[in-house]
mmCIF file of the N, C-alpha and C atoms, coordinates in Angstrom:
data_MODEL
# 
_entry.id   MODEL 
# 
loop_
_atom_site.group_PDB 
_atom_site.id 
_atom_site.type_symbol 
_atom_site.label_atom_id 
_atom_site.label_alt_id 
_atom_site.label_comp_id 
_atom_site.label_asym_id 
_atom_site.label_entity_id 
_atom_site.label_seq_id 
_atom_site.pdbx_PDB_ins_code 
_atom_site.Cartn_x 
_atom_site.Cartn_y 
_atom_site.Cartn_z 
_atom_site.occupancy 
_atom_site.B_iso_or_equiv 
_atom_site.pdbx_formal_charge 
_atom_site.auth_seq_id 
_atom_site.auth_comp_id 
_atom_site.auth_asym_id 
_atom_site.auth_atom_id 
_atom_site.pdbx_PDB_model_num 
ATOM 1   N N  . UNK A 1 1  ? 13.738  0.043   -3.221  1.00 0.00 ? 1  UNK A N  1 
ATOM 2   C CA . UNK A 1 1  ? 12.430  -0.465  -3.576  1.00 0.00 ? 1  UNK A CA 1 
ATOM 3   C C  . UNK A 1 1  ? 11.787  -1.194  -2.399  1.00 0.00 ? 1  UNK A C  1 
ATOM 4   N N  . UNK A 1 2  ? 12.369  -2.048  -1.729  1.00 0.00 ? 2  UNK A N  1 
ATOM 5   C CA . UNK A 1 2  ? 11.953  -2.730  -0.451  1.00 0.00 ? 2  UNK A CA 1 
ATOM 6   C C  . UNK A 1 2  ? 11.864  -1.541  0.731   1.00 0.00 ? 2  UNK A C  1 
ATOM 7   N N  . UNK A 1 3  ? 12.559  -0.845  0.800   1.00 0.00 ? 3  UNK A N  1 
ATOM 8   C CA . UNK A 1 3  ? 11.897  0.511   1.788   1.00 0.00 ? 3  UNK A CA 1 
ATOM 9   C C  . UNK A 1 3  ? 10.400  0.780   1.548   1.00 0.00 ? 3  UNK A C  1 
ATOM 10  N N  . UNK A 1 4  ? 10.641  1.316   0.361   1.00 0.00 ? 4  UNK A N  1 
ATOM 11  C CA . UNK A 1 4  ? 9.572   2.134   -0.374  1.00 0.00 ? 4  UNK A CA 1 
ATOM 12  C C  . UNK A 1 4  ? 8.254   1.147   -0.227  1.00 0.00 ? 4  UNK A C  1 
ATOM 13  N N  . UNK A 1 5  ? 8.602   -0.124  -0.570  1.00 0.00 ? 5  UNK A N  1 
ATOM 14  C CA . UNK A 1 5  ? 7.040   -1.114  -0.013  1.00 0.00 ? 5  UNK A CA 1 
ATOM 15  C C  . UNK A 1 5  ? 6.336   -1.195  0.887   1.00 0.00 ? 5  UNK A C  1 
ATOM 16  N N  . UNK A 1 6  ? 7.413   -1.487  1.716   1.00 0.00 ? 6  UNK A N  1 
ATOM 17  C CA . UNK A 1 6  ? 7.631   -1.469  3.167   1.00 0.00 ? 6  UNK A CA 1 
ATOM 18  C C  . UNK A 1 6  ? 6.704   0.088   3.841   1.00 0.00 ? 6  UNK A C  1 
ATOM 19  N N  . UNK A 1 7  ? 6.878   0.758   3.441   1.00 0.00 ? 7  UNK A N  1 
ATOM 20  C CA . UNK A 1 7  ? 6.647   2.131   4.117   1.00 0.00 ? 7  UNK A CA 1 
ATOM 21  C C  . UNK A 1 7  ? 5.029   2.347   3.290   1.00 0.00 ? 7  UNK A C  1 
ATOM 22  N N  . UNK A 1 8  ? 4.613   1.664   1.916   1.00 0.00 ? 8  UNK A N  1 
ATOM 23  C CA . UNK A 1 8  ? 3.582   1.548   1.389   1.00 0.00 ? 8  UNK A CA 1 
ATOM 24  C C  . UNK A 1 8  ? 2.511   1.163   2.821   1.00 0.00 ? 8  UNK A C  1 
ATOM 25  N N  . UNK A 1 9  ? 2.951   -0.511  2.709   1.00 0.00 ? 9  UNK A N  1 
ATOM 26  C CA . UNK A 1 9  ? 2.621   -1.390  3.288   1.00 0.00 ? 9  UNK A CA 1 
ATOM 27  C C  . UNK A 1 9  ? 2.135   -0.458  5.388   1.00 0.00 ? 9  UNK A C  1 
ATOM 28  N N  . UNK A 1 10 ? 2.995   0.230   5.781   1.00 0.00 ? 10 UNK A N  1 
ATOM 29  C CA . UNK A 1 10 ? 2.870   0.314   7.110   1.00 0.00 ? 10 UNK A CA 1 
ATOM 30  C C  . UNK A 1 10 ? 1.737   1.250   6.775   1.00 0.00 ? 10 UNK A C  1 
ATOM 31  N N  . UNK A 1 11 ? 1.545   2.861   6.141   1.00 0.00 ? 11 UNK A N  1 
ATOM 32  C CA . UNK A 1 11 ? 0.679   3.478   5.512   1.00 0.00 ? 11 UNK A CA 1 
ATOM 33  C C  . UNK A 1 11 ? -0.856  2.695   4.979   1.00 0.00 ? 11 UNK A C  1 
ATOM 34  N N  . UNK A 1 12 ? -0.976  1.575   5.084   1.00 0.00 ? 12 UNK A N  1 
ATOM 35  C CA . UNK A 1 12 ? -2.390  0.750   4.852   1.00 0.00 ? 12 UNK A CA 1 
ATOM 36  C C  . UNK A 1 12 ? -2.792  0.143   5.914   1.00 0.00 ? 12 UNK A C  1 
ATOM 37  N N  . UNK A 1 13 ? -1.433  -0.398  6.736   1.00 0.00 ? 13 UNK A N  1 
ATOM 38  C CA . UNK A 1 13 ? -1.543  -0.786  7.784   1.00 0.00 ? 13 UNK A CA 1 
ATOM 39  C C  . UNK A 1 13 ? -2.479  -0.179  8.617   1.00 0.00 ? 13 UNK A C  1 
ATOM 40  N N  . UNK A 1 14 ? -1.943  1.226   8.458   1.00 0.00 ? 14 UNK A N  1 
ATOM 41  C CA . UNK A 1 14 ? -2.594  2.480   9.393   1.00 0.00 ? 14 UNK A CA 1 
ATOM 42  C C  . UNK A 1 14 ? -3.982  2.998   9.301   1.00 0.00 ? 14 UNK A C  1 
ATOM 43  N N  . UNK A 1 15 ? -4.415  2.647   7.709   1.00 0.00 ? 15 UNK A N  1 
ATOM 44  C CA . UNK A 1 15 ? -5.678  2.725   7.444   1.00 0.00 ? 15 UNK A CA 1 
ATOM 45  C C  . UNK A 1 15 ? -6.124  1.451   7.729   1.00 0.00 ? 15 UNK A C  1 
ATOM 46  N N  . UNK A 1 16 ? -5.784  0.200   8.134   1.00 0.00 ? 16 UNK A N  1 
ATOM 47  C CA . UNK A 1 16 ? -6.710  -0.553  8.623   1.00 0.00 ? 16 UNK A CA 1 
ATOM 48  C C  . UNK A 1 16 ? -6.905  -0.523  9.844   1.00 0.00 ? 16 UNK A C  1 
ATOM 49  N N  . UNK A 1 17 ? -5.398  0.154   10.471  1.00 0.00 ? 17 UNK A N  1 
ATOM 50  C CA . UNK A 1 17 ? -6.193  0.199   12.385  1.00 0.00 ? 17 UNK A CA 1 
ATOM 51  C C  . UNK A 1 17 ? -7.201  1.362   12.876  1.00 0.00 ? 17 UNK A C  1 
ATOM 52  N N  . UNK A 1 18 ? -7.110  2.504   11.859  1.00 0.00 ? 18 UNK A N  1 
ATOM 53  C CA . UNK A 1 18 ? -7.939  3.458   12.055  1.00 0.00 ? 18 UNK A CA 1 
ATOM 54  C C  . UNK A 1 18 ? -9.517  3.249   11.702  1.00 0.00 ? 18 UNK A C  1 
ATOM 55  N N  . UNK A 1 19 ? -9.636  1.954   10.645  1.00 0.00 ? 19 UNK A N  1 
ATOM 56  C CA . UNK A 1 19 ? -11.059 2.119   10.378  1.00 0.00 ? 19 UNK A CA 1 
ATOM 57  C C  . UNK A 1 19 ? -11.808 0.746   10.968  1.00 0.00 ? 19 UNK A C  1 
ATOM 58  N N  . UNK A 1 20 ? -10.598 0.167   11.828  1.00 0.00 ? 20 UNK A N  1 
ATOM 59  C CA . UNK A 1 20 ? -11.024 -1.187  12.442  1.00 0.00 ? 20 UNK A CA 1 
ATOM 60  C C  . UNK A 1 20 ? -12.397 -0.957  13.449  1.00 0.00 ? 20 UNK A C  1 
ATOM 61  N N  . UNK A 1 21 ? -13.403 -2.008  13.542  1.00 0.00 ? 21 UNK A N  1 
ATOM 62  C CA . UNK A 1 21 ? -12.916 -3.394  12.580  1.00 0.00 ? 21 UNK A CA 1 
ATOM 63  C C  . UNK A 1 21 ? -13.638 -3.556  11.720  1.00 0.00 ? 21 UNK A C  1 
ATOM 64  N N  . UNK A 1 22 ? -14.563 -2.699  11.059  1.00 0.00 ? 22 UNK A N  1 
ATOM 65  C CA . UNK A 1 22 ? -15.091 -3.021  9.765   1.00 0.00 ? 22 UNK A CA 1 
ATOM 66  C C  . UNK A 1 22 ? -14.461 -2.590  8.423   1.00 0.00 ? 22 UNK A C  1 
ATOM 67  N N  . UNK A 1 23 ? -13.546 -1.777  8.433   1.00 0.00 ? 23 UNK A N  1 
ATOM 68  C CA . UNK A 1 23 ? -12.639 -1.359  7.657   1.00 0.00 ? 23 UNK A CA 1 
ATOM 69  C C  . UNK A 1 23 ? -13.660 -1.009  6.820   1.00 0.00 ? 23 UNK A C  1 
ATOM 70  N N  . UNK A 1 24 ? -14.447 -0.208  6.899   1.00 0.00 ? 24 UNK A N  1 
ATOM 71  C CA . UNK A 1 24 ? -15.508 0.650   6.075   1.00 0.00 ? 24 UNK A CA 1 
ATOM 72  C C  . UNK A 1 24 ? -14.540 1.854   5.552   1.00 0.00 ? 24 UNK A C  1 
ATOM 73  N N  . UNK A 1 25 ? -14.107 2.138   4.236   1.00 0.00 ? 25 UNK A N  1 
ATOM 74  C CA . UNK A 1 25 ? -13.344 2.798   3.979   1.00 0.00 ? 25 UNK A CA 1 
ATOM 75  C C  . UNK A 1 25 ? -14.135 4.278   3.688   1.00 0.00 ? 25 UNK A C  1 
ATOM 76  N N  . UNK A 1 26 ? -13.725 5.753   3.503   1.00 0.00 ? 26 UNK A N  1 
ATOM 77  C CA . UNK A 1 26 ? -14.740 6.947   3.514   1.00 0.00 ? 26 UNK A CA 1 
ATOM 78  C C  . UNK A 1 26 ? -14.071 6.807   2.136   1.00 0.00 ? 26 UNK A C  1 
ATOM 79  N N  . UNK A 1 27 ? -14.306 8.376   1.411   1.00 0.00 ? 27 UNK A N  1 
ATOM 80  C CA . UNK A 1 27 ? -13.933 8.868   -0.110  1.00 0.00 ? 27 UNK A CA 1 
ATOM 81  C C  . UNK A 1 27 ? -12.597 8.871   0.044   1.00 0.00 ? 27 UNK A C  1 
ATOM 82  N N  . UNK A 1 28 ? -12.268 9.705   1.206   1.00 0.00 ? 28 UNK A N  1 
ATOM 83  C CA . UNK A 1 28 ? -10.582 10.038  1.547   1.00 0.00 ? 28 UNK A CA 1 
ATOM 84  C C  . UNK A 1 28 ? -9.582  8.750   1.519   1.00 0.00 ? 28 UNK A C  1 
ATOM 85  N N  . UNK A 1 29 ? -10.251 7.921   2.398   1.00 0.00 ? 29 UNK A N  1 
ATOM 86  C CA . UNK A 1 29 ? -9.379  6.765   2.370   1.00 0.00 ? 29 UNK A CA 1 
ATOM 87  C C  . UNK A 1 29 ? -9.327  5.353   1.487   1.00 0.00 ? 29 UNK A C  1 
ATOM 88  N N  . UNK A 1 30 ? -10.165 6.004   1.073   1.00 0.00 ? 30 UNK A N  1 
ATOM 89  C CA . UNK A 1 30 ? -10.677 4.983   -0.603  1.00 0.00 ? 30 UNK A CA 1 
ATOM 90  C C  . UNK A 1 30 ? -9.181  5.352   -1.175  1.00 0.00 ? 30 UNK A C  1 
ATOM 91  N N  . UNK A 1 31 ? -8.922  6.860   -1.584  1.00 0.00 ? 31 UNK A N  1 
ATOM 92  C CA . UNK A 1 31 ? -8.374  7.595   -2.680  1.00 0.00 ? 31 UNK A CA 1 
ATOM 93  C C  . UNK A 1 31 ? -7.018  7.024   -2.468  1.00 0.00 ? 31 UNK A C  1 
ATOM 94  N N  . UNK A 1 32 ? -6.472  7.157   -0.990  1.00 0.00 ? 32 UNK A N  1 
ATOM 95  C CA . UNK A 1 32 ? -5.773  7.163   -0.175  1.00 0.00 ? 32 UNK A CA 1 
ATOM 96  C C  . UNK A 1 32 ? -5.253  5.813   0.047   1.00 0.00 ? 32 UNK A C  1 
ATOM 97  N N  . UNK A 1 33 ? -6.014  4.566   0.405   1.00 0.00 ? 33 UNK A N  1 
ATOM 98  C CA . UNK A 1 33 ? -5.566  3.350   -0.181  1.00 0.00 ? 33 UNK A CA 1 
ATOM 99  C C  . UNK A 1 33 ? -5.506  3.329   -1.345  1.00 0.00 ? 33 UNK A C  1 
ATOM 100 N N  . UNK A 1 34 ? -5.984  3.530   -2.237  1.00 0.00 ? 34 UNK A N  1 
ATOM 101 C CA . UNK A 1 34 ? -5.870  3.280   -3.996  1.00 0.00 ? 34 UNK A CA 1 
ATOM 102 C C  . UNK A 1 34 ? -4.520  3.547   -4.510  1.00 0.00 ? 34 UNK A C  1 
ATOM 103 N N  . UNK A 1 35 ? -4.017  4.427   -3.880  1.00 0.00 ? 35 UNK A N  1 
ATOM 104 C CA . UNK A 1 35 ? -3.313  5.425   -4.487  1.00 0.00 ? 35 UNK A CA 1 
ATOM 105 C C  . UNK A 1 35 ? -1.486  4.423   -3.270  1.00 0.00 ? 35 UNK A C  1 
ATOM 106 N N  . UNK A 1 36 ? -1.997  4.283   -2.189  1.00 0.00 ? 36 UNK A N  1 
ATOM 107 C CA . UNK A 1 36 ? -1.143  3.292   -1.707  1.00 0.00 ? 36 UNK A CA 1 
ATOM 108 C C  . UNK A 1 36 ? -0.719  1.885   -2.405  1.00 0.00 ? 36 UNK A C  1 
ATOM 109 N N  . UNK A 1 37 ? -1.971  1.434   -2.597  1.00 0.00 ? 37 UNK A N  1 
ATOM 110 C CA . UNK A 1 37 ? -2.091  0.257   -3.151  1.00 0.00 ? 37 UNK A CA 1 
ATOM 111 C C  . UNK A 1 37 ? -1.044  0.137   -4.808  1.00 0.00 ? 37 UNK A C  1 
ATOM 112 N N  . UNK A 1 38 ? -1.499  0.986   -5.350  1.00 0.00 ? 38 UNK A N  1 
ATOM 113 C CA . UNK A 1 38 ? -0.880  1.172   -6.797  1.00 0.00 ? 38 UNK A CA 1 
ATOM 114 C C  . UNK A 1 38 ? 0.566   1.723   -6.747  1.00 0.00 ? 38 UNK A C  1 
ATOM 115 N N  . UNK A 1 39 ? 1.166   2.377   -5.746  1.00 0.00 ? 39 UNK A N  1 
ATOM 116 C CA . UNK A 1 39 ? 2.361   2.446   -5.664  1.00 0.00 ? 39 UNK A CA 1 
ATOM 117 C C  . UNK A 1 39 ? 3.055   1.040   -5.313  1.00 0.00 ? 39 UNK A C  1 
ATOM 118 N N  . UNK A 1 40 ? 2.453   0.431   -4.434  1.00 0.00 ? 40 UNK A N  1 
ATOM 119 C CA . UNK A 1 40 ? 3.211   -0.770  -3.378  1.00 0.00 ? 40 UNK A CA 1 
ATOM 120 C C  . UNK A 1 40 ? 2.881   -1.595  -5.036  1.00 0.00 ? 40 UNK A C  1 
ATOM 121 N N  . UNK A 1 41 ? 2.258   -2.151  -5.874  1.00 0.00 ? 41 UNK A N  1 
ATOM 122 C CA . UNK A 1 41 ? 1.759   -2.706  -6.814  1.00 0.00 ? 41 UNK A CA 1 
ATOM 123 C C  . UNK A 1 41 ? 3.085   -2.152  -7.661  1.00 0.00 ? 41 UNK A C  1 
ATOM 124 N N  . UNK A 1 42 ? 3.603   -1.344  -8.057  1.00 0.00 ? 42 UNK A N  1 
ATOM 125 C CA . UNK A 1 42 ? 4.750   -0.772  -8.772  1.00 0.00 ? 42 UNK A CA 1 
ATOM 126 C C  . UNK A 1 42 ? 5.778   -1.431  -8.456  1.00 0.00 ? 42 UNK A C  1 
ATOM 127 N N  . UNK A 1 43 ? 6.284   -1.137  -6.938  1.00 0.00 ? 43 UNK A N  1 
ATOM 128 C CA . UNK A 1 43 ? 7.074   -1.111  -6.350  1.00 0.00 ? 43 UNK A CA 1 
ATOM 129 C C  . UNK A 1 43 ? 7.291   -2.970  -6.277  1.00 0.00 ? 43 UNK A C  1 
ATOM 130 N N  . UNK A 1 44 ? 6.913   -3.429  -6.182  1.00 0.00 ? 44 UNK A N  1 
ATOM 131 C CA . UNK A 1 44 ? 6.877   -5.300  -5.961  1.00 0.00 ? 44 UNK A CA 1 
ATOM 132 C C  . UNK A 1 44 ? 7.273   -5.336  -7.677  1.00 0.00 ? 44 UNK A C  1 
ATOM 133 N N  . UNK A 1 45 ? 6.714   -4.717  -8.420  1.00 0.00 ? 45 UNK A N  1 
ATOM 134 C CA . UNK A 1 45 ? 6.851   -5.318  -10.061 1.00 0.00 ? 45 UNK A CA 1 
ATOM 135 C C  . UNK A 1 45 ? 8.066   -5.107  -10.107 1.00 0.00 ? 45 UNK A C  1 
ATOM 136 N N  . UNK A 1 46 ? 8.908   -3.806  -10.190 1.00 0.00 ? 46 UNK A N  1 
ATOM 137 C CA . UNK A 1 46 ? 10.190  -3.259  -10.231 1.00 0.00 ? 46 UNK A CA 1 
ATOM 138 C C  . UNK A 1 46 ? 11.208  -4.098  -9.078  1.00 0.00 ? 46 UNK A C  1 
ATOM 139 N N  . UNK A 1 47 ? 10.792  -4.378  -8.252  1.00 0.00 ? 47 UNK A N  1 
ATOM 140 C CA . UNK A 1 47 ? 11.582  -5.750  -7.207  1.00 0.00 ? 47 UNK A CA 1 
ATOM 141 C C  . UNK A 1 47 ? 11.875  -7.094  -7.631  1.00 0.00 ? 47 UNK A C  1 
ATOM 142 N N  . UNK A 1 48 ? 10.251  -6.975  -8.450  1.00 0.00 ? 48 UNK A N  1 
ATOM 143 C CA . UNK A 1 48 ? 10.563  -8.795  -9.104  1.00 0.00 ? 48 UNK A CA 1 
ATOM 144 C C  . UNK A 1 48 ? 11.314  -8.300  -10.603 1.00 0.00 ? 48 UNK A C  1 
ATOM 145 N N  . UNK A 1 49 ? 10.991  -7.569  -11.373 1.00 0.00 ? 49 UNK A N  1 
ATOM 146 C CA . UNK A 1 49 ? 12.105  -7.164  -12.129 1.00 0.00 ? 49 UNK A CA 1 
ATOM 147 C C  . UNK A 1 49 ? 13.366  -7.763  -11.955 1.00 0.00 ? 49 UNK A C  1 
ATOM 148 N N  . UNK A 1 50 ? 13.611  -6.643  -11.228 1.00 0.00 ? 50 UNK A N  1 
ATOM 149 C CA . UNK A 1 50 ? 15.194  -6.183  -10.671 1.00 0.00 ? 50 UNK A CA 1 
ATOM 150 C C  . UNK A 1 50 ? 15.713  -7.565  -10.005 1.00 0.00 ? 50 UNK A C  1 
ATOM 151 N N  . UNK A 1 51 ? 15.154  -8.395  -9.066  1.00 0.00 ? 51 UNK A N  1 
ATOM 152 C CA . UNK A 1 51 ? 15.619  -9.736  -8.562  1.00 0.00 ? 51 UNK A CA 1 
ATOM 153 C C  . UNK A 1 51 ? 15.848  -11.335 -9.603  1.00 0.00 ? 51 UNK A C  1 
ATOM 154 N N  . UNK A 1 52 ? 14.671  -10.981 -10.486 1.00 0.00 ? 52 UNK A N  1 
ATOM 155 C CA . UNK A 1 52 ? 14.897  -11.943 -11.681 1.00 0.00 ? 52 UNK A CA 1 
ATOM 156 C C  . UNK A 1 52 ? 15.086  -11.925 -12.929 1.00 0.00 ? 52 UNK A C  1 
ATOM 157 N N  . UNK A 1 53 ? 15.980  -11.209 -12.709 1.00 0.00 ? 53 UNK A N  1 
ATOM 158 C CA . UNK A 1 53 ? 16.992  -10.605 -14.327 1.00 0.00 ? 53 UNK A CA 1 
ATOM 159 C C  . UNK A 1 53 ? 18.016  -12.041 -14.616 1.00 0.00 ? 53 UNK A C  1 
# 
């Protein structure tokens, strides 16, 4: 799960150095963060889960 964030996380990263510095996002990378975003958003719930059982 901490990979999997992690690798979320570098993948947004990448869309912020590509659209720097106004980070004006297009349709593609709207979809494309969204769709990052809501995995890494999974992935942290199932971490805090799993860590505070």
């Amino acid at each position: 799960m901490v990979f999997s964030a992690t690798y979320a996380l570098t993948d947004l990263r990448m869309i912020l150095r590509e659209t720097a510095p106004s980070h004006e996002l297009d349709a593609e990378k709207r979809v494309q963060a969204e769709r990052l975003l809501d995995n890494l958003e999974r992935q942290v719930a199932a971490l805090k889960q799993e860590m505070l059982k």
